[in-house]
Structure formats: structure tokens, C-alpha cells
C-alpha positions in Angstrom: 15.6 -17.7 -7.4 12.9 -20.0 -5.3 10.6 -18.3 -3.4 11.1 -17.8 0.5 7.7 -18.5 1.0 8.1 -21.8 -1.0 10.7 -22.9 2.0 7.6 -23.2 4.5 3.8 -24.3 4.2 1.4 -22.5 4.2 -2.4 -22.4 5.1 -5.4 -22.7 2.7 -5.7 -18.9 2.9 -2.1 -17.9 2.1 -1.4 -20.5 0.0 -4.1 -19.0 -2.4 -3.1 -15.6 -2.2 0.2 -16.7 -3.3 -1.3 -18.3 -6.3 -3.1 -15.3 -7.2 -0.1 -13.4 -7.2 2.0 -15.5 -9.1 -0.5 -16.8 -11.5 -0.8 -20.4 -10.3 -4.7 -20.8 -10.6 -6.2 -19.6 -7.4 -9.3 -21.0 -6.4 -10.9 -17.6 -5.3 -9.9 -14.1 -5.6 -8.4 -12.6 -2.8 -10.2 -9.8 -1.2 -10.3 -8.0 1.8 -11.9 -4.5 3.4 -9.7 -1.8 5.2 -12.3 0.4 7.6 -10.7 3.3 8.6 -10.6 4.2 12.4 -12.9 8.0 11.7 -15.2 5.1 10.2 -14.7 2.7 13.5 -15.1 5.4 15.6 -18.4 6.7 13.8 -20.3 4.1 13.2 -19.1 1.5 16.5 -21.2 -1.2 16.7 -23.4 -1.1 13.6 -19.7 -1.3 11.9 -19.2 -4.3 14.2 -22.4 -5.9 13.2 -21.5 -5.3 9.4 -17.9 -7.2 10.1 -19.4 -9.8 12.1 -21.6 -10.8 9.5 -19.1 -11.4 6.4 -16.4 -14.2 8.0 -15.3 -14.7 4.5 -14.1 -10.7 4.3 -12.9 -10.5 8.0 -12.2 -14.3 9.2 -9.7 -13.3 11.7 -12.4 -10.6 13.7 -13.7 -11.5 17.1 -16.6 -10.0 18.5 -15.3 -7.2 21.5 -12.0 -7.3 20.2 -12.1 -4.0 18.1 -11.7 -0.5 20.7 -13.3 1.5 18.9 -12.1 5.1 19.9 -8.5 3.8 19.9 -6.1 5.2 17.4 -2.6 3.6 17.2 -0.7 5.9 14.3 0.6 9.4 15.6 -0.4 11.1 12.3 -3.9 10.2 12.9 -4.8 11.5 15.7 -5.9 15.5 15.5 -3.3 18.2 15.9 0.1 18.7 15.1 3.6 16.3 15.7 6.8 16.4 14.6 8.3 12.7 13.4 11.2 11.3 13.3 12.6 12.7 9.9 11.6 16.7 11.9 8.6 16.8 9.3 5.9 19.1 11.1 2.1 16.5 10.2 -1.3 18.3 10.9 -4.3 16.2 11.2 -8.0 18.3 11.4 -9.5 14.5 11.3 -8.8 12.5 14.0 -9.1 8.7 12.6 -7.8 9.5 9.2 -4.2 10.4 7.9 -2.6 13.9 8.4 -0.2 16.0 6.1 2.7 17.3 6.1 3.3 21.5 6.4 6.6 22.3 7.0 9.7 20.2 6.0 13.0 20.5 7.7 15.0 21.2 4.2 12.8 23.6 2.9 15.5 25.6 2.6 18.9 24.2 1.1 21.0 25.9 3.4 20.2 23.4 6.2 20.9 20.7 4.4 24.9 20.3 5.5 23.6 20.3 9.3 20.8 18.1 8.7 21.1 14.4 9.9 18.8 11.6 9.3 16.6 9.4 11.7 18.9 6.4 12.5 17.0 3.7 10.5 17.4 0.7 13.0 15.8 3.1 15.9 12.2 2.7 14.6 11.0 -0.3 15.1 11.1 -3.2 17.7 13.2 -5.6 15.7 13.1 -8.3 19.2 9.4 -7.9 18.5 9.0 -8.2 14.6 11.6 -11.1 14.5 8.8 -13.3 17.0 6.1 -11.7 14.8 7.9 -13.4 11.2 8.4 -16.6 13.6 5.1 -16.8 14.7 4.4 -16.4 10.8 5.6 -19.0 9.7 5.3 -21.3 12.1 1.2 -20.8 11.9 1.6 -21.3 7.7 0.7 -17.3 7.1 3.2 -15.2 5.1 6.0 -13.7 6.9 6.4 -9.7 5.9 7.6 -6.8 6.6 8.1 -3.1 5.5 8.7 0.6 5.1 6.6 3.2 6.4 4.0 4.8 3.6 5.7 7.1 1.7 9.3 6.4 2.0 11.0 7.3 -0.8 9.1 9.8 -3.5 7.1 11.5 -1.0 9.8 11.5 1.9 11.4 13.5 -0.8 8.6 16.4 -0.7 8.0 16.2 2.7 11.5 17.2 3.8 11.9 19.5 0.9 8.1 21.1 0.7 6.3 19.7 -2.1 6.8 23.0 -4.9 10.4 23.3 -3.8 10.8 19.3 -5.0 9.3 20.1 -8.0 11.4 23.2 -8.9 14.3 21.0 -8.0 13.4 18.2 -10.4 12.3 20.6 -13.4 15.6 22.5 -12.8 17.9 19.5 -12.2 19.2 21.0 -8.8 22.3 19.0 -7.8 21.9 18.9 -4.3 18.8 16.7 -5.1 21.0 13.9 -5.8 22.6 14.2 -2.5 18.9 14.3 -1.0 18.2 11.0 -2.5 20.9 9.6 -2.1 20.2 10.0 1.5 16.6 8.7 1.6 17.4 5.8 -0.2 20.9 4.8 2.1 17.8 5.4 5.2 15.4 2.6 3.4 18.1 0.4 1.8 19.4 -0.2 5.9 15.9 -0.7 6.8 15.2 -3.2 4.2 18.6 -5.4 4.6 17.3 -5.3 8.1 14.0 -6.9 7.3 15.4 -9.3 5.1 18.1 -11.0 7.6 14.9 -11.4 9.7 13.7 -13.7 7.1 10.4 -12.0 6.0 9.0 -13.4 2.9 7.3 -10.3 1.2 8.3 -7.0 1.5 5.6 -4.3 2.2 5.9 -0.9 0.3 3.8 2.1 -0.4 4.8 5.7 -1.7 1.6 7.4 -3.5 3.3 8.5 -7.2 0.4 9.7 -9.3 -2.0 12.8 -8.7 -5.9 12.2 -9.6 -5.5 12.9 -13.7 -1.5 12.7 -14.1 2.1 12.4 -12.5 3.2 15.5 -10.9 6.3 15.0 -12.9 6.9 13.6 -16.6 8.0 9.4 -16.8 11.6 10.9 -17.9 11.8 12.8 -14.7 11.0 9.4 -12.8 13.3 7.2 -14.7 16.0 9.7 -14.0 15.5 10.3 -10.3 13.1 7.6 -8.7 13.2 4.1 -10.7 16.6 3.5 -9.8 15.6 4.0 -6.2 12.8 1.4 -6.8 15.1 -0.8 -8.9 17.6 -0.9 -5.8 15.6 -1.4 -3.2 13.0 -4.4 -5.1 15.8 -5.8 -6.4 17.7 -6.1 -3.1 14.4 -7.9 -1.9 14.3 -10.4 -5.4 17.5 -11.3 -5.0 16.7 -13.0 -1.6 13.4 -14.8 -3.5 11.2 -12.1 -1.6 8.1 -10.7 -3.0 7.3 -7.2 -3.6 4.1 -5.5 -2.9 3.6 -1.8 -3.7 1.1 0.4 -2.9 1.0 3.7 -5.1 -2.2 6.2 -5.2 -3.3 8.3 -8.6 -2.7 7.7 -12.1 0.5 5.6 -12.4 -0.7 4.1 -15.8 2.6 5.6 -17.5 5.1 4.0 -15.3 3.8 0.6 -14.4 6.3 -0.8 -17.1 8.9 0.5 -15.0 7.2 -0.4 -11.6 6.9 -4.3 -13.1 10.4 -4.0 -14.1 11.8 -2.4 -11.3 10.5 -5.5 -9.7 7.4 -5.0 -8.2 5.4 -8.4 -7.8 1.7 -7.1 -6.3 0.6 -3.9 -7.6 -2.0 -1.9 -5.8 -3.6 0.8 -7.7 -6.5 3.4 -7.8 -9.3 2.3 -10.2 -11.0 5.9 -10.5 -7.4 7.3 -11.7 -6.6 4.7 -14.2 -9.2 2.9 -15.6 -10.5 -0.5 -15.6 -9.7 0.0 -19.3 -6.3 1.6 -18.8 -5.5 -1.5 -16.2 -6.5 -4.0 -18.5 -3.7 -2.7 -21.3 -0.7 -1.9 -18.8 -1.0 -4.5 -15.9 -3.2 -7.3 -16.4 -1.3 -10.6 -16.9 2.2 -8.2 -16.6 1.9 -7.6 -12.5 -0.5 -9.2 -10.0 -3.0 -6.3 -9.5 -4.4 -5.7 -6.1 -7.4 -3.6 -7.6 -8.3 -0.6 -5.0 -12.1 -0.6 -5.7 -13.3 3.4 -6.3 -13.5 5.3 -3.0 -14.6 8.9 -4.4 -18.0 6.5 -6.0 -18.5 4.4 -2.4 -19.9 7.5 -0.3 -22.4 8.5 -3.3 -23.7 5.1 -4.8 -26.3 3.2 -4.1 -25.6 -0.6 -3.4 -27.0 -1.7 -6.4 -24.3 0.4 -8.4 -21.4 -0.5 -5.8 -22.3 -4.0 -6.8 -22.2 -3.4 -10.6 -18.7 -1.8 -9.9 -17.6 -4.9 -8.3 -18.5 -7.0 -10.7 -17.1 -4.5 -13.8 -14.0 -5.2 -12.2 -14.2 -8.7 -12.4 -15.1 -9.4 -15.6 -12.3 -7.1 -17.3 -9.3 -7.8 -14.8 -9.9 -11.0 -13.8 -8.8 -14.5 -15.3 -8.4 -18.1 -14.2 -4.8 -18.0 -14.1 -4.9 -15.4 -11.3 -3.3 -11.9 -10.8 -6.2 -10.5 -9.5 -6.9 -9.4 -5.7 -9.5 -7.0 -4.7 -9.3 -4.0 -2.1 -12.3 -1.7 -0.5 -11.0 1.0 1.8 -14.4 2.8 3.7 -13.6 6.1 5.1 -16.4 7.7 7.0 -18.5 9.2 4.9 -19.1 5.7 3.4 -23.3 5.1 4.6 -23.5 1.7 6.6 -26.0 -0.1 3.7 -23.1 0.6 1.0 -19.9 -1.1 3.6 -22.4 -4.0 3.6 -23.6 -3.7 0.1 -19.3 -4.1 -0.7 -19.0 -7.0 2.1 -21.8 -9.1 0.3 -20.8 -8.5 -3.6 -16.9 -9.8 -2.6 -18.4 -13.1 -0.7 -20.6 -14.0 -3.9 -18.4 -13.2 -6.5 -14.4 -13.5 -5.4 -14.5 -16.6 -4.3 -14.9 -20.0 -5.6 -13.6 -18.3 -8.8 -16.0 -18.8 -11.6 -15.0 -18.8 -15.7 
């Protein structure tokens, strides 16, 4: 099917990120820098400086526009809340994501009361309808999504994380009626996006731990793929692109990820390897390459820069399928966000042999 994004034009930025993910010779790689709101709200104005200073990394920041104490998302803000699925979240660090402690189905007994959040009551659909409009209209990429962790790990949070576990390893059969559940929840959200007109679909549910999946590849063919395959194939059907975000070592499953349909995937480098990337993804998926957090806070800039460029030279390739991604959480000094800012201006872009 054509692309929706294909039915519009696009600008100079877009346009290229589309050819990176779709292997049509990008002229740069795509790369871009996610600082945290703990690292915001630590660091202020020598953050702002930093920001202010790489265009190419942040060409849509303005100077005052950044508050820099405000945090929008309820689970990262210190304490405890309750959302709209009745999972109890506990944040101890205001700025960065909380976790989940107490699920609602912990025990199976509640599950015949238990009702879902409706899936049409979370979001301003009047406001993201202008927001894909204004999208394309302005030649950017009209997207939408699900919240993080909305299948797999919706799954353990209304169940407990051991008790999912138990239920997979024994087969339970009221686990079928539990995904069955989730996935009705996300497919409604999705259709929803989609009759908006959004061009790529935003996804992200972390599936691996730091050395392995919690559960064997047989486990996730039999209980999660089909999820996937349902819900990014609903979205290729109507020419939409997929873009998946999934944390930990995934290596053994991103066949089925690339087959279930995902279009962009964005993986952990420590996890999987540059190596292990190389031989599963490269050339099979676009890979959005999350550089290595755990080396950022203890590097100096000389080896953040010789990351950077590793990276390069074994993922990337002229045809594209290669974006880059830095995420600095708090603990990241000021010289090494800087030291990341300057190696992705020289080297992603104009792309080099």
C-alpha cells in the first residue's frame, strides 16, 4: 500500500527522516537528544546554554521557552497516584519515570468485577485532530500513539510482575482473557488514531531485561506477537508507519518485531550489541540506535565520542536505516551532554561513505 505520508509534502527535515527509514538514501543521519526533566531541573541554564548551542540537535528550541521546574507526566512527579487502569505508580525521583507497586488484578478473583479504562476517555481527540492538521499542513509527519508500555508491560502492571510470569510459565487460562482485554483497549485506541489520519504510529512497551527476555521467544510468539501483529498490521494496512520503542536485550525477537510489522526500531545498544545489531537489524528494520546510557554518566568525552562514532561505522550505510538517539538523565556531567551534542553535528549529517 502507498505511504500516507507520501499523500502530502514534506519539509527538508521530514522528508529525510523518511528516507532513512525506508532506505531511500538520506542525506544525513537523523539524530536527536531527549534530556530528561530531573536533568532540566538540575542543571537549568547551563543545560540551556548546552541546547542553545547545537541548532542542528535542537532546531525547533527557543531561548526562555523551556520552564525548567515544570513536569507535565503524573508518573514523574514524586509520590504515589493511581492511573487510569487502578495501577498504584511510586516515583522517589521527581523528573524521571516511576513504577508500578500494586496492580489491581493481583489476585485473579477480581478479575470478573474488574472493568477497563474506556479507551476514547484519555485523550483530547478535538485537540490531536488540529495537532495532525497542523502537521501536515506545515510538511512535518503527522503521528500519533499509545502510552509507553501498553501492551507487555500493562500486562505485569495489572497482574504484578512474578504473578505474570507464573501465569505464562504455567499457561494460566484466565491470561488469555487478560490479553485479550489489553489488546481490545489498544486496538480502539489505535483505529481511533488512524481515522484521524496520523501518518506513523508511535509505540513503546520495554520487552527485554539488561542480559535476556524475562520469558523464552516461544512464550512471546504464543502470547505477545500476535498482539503486535494485530495492532501493526491494523496500522500497515492503512499505509502507516510503525515505530517501536522496546528497552533490554530484544536481539531474539527482532525477526518477529520486523515481521510483526514494525518499520523504526528503537533499541538499547549496551543490551544488544553493536555486533548483535549488525546481524539481526541492520538492512532488515530502520534502527533508531539508543546510544549507551549506563557509559554517558562515567565516560569521558573523548570516549563518548569514540562510541558515537563505533556506532556509525558498523550500523550505518548509504542507503539509510540508521537514526541515532542520546537520552541524558541527571547524572549525565554537563561536558559529556555537550561532548554527545558536538560528535552528532560532525558526524550524522551530511552523511559521509
Amino acid at each position: 500500500m502507498r505511504p500516507r505520508h507520501a499523500e502530502h509534502p514534506k519539509d527538508e527535515r521530514t522528508d529525510n527522516f523518511l528516507r532513512a527509514a525506508e532506505f531511500r538514501n538520506p542525506k544525513w543521519i537523523p539524530a536527536t537528544v531527549s534530556i530528561m526533566p530531573a536533568t532540566w531541573k538540575k542543571y537549568r541554564e547551563e543545560v540551556d546554554r548546552i541546547v542553545l548551542d547545537h541548532p542542528k540537535i535542537f532546531p525547533d528550541y527557543k531561548k526562555g521557552s523551556k520552564d525548567f521546574d515544570r513536569i507535565d507526566a503524573e508518573t514523574y512527579r514524586r509520590g504515589r497516584h493511581v492511573d487510569a487502569w487502578g495501577c498504584v505508580w511510586e516515583n522517589i525521583c521527581e523528573g524521571l519515570d516511576g513504577a508500578v507497586v500494586e496492580g489491581p488484578l493481583e489476585d485473579w478473583d477480581a478479575l470478573d468485577s474488574y472493568r477497563p479504562p474506556d479507551p476514547l476517555a484519555q485523550t483530547d481527540w478535538e485537540a490531536a485532530a488540529e495537532n495532525i492538521r497542523r502537521a501536515i499542513q506545515e510538511g512535518r509527519l503527522a503521528t500519533g500513539g499509545l502510552e509507553h508500555g501498553f501492551m507487555y508491560m500493562r500486562l505485569y502492571y495489572l497482574r504484578g510482575f512474578e504473578n505474570f510470569m507464573m501465569d505464562v510459565a504455567l499457561g494460566d487460562p484466565r491470561l488469555e482473557r487478560l490479553i485479550d482485554m489489553v489488546l481490545d483497549h489498544n486496538m480502539k485506541r489505535i483505529k481511533k488514531w488512524l481515522e484521524l489520519g496520523v501518518e506513523m504510529m508511535n509505540f513503546g512497551d520495554d520487552l527485554g531485561t539488561q542480559k535476556g527476555l524475562p520469558m523464552s521467544p516461544l512464550h512471546f510468539r504464543k502470547y505477545l506477537k500476535p498482539c503486535y501483529s494485530e495492532m501493526f498490521g491494523t496500522c500497515k494496512e492503512e499505509g502507516v508507519l510503525v515505530y517501536l520503542h522496546t528497552d533490554g536485550h530484544i536481539l531474539d525477537i527482532i525477526p518477529d518485531l520486523v515481521e510483526a510489522g514494525v518499520d523504526i526500531l528503537n533499541p538499547q545498544v549496551r543490551p544488544n550489541t553493536l555486533e548483535g545489531l549488525k546481524e539481526k537489524a541492520k538492512g532488515k528494520v530502520c534502527i533508531n540506535l539508543d546510544l549507551d546510557r549506563q557509559l554517558f554518566p562515567f565516560a569521558t568525552p573523548s570516549r563518548i565520542r569514540d562510541h558515537i562514532r563505533e556506532a556509525i561505522e558498523v550500523l550505518g550505510d548509504d542507503r539509510g536505516g540508521l537514526m541515532i538517539h542520546a537520552e541524558c538523565e541527571p547524572d549525565v556531567p554537563l561536558e559529556n551532554i555537550s561532548a554527545i551534542c558536538d560528535a552528532l553535528e560532525e558526524w550524522c549529517g551530511p552523511w559521509l561513505s
